[in-house]
C-alpha positions as CSV (number, residue, x, y, z in Angstrom):
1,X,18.1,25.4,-5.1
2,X,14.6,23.7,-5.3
3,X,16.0,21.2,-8.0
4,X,18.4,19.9,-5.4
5,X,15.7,19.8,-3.0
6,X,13.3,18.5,-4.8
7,X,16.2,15.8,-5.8
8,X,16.9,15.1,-2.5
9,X,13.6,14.7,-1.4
10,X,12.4,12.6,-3.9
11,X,16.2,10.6,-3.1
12,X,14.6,10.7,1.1
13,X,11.4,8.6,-0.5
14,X,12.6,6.2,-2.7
15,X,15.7,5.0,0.0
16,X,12.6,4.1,2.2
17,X,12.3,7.1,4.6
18,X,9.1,7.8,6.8
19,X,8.3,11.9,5.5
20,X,5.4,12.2,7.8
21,X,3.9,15.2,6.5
22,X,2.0,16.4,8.4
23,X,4.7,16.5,11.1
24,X,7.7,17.3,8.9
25,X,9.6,14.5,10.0
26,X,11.7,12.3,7.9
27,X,13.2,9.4,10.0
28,X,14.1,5.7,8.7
29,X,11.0,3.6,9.2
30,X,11.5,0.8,11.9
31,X,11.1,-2.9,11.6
32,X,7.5,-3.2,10.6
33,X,6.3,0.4,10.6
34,X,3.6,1.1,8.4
35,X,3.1,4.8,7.2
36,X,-0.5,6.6,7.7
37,X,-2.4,8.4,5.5
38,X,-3.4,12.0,5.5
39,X,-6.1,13.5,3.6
40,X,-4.3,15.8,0.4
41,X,-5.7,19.0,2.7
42,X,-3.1,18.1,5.2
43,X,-1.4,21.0,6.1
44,X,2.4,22.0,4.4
45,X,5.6,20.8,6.7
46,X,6.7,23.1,9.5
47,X,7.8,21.5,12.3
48,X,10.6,19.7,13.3
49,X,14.0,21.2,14.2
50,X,17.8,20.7,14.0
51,X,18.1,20.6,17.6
52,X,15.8,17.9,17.6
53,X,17.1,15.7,15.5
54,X,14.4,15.5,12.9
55,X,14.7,17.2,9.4
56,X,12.3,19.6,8.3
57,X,11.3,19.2,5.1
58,X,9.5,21.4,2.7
59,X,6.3,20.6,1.1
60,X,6.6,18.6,-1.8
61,X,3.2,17.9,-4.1
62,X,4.8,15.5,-5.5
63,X,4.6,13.2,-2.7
64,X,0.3,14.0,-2.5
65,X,0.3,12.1,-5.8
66,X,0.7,8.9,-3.3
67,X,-1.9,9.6,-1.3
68,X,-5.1,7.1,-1.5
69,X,-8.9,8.5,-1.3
70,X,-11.3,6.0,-2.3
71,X,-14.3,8.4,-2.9
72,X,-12.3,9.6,-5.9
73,X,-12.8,6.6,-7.9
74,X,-15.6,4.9,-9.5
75,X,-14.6,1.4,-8.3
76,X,-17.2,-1.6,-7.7
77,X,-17.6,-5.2,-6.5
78,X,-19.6,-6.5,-10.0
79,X,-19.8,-10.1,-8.6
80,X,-19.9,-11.2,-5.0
81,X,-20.7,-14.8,-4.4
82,X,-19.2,-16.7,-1.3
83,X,-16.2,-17.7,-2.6
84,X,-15.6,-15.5,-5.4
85,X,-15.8,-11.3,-5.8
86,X,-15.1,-9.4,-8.8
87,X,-13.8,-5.9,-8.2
88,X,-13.8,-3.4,-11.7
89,X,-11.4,-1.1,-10.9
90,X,-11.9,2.5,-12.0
91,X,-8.8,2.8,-14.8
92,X,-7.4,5.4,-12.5
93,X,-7.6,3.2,-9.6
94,X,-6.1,0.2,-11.0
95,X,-3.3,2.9,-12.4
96,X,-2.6,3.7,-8.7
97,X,-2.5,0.4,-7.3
98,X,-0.1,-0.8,-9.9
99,X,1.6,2.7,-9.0
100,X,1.5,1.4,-5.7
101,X,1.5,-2.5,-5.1
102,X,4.6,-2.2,-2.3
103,X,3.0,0.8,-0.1
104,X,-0.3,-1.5,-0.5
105,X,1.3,-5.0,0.4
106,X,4.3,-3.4,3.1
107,X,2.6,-0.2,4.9
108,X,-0.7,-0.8,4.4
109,X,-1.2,-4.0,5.8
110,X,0.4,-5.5,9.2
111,X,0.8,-9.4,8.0
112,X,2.6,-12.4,10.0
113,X,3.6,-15.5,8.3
114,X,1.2,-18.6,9.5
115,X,2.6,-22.2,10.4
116,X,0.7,-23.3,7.8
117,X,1.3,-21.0,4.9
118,X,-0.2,-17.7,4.0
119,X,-0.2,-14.3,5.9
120,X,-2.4,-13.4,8.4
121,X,-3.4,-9.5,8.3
122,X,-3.0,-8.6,12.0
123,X,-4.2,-5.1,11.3
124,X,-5.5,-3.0,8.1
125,X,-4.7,0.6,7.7
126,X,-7.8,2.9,7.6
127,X,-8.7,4.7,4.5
128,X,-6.6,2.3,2.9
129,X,-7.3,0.2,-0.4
130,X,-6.7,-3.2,0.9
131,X,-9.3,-1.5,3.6
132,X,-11.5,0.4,0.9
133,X,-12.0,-2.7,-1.5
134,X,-12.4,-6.4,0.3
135,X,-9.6,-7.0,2.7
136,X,-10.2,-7.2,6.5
137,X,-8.4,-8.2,9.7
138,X,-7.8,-11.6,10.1
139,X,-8.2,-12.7,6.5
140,X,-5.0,-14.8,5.1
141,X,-3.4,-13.9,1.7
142,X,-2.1,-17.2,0.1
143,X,-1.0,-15.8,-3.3
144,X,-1.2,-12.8,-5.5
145,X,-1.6,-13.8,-9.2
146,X,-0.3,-17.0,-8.7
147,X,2.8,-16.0,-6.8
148,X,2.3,-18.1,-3.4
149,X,3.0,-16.1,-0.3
150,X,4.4,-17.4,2.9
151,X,6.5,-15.6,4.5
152,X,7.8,-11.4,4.2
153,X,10.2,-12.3,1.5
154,X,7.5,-13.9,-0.9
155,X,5.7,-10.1,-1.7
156,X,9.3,-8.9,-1.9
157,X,9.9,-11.8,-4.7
158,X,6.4,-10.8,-6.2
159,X,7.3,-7.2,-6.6
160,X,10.5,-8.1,-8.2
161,X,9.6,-11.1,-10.8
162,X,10.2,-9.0,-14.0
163,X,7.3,-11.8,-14.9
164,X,4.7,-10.2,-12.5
165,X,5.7,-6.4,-13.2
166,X,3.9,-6.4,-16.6
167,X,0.7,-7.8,-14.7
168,X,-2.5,-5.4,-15.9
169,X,-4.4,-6.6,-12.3
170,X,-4.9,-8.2,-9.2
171,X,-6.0,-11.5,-8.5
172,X,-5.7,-12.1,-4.9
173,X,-6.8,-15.3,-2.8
174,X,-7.2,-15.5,1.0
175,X,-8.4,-17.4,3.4
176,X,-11.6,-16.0,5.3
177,X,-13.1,-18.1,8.6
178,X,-11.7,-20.9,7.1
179,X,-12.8,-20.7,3.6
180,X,-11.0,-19.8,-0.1
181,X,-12.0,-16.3,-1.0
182,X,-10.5,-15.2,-4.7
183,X,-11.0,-11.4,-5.3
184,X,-10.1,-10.6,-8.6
185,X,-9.1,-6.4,-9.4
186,X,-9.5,-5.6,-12.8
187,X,-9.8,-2.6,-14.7
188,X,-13.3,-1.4,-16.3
């Protein structure tokens, strides 16, 4: 019985269901939603109820695993000049955002296309890693390794270029108050 719903938890995740956990919720996630974190001492799913509409959902470690904390890595910006930082990515670090790249570039970060190419981050979740390593509100992404980004669908095509999946680190170039910015991730 906890195979099946471990299964079908795991299923609940990967079909792009909100599981807030520390509410106990699992609803589909609206047009733009973008999922908070919770520290890993959040406490175990109990609320919700049938009556309700909303499924209660037992706690599942599993799910923890997806949690970001940035004090547990030994990340640091080696090089920052003005138009170029170098990030060395604790191995660990670099293994979760790899892990990671769609919760990172979907829920993490509220973008808008730009007229004139690029996505604007509107708003950058806290305790984040786009947050915890170089990102802010109001910078523009214009590519990820290469891979130009325009609109919604570009990080979409990104994720799925069989080319790109292999890819052993970031190398991500905004625009900041009206400059290029290149932050390069890289593993130690």
């Amino acid at each position: 019985m906890q195979v099946a719903i471990a299964v079908f938890g795991l299923m609940l995740v990967l079909q792009g269901v909100r599981v807030a956990m520390g509410e106990g919720v699992a609803s589909p996630a609206p047009p733009g939603f973008r999922h908070s974190t919770q520290s890993p001492e959040a406490p175990p799913c109990r609320t919700g109820t049938p009556e309700s509409g909303s499924l209660v959902l037992p706690e599942f470690p599993f799910l923890r695993g997806s949690i970001y904390v940035p004090d547990r890595y030994r990340t640091r910006r080696a090089k920052d000049e003005s138009d170029y930082e170098l990030w060395e990515f604790d191995p660990q670090e670099m293994e979760w955002l790899l892990a990671n790249q769609r919760l990172v570039l979907t829920q993490e970060l509220d973008t808008k296309p730009e007229p004139s190419g690029g996505l604007r981050i509107l708003e950058i979740q806290e305790s984040s890693l786009a947050a915890a390593r170089g990102l802010r509100k109001g910078d523009v992404l214009t590519d990820i390794n290469g891979k130009e980004l325009d609109h919604f669908f570009d990080v979409e095509d990104l994720l799925e270029d069989p080319a790109y999946q292999g890819a052993k680190g970031w190398r991500v170039r905004i625009l900041r108050e009206d400059r290029v910015l290149t932050l390069d991730y890289r593993a130690k």
